[in-house]
C-alpha positions in Angstrom: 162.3 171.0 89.0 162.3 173.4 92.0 159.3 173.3 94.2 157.7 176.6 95.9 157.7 176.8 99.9 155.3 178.1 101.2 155.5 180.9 103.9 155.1 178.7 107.7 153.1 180.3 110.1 153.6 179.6 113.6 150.1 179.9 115.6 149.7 180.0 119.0 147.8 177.1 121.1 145.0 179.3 121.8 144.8 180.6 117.7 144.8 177.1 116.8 141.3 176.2 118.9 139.8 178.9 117.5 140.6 178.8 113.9 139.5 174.6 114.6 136.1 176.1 116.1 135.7 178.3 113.2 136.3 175.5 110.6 134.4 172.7 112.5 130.8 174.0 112.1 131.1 174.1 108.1 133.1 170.9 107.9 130.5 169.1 109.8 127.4 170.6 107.4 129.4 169.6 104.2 129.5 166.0 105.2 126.6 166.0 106.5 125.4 167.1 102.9 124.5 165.2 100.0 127.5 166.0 98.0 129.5 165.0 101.2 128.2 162.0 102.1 128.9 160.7 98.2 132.5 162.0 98.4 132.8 160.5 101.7 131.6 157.2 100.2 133.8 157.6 97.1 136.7 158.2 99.3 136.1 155.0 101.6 135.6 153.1 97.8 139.4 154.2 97.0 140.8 153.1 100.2 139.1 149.9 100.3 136.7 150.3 103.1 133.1 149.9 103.9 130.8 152.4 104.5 128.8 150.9 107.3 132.3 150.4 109.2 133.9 153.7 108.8 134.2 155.9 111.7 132.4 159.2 110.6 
């Protein structure tokens, strides 16, 4: 079975910030989102921790 490799990019320090400032915004809304918060709980349900305790 041979496995496809992707193409590595290489970003600089300063790319990397702002691609993370970019993303962050949106990532916060979803789980801040109904549909988030109940995939956020599923997800704690398969790894066998509590909601209440979870760092969000």
């Amino acid at each position: 079975m041979t496995e496809k490799k992707g193409k590595k990019i290489k970003l600089t320090k300063e790319q990397l910030n702002s691609l993370s400032a970019a993303f962050l915004p949106v990532i916060r809304e979803f789980y801040e989102s109904e549909r988030g918060k109940k995939m956020w709980e599923e997800h704690l349900k398969k790894i066998g921790k509590k909601a209440d305790t979870a760092a969000v």
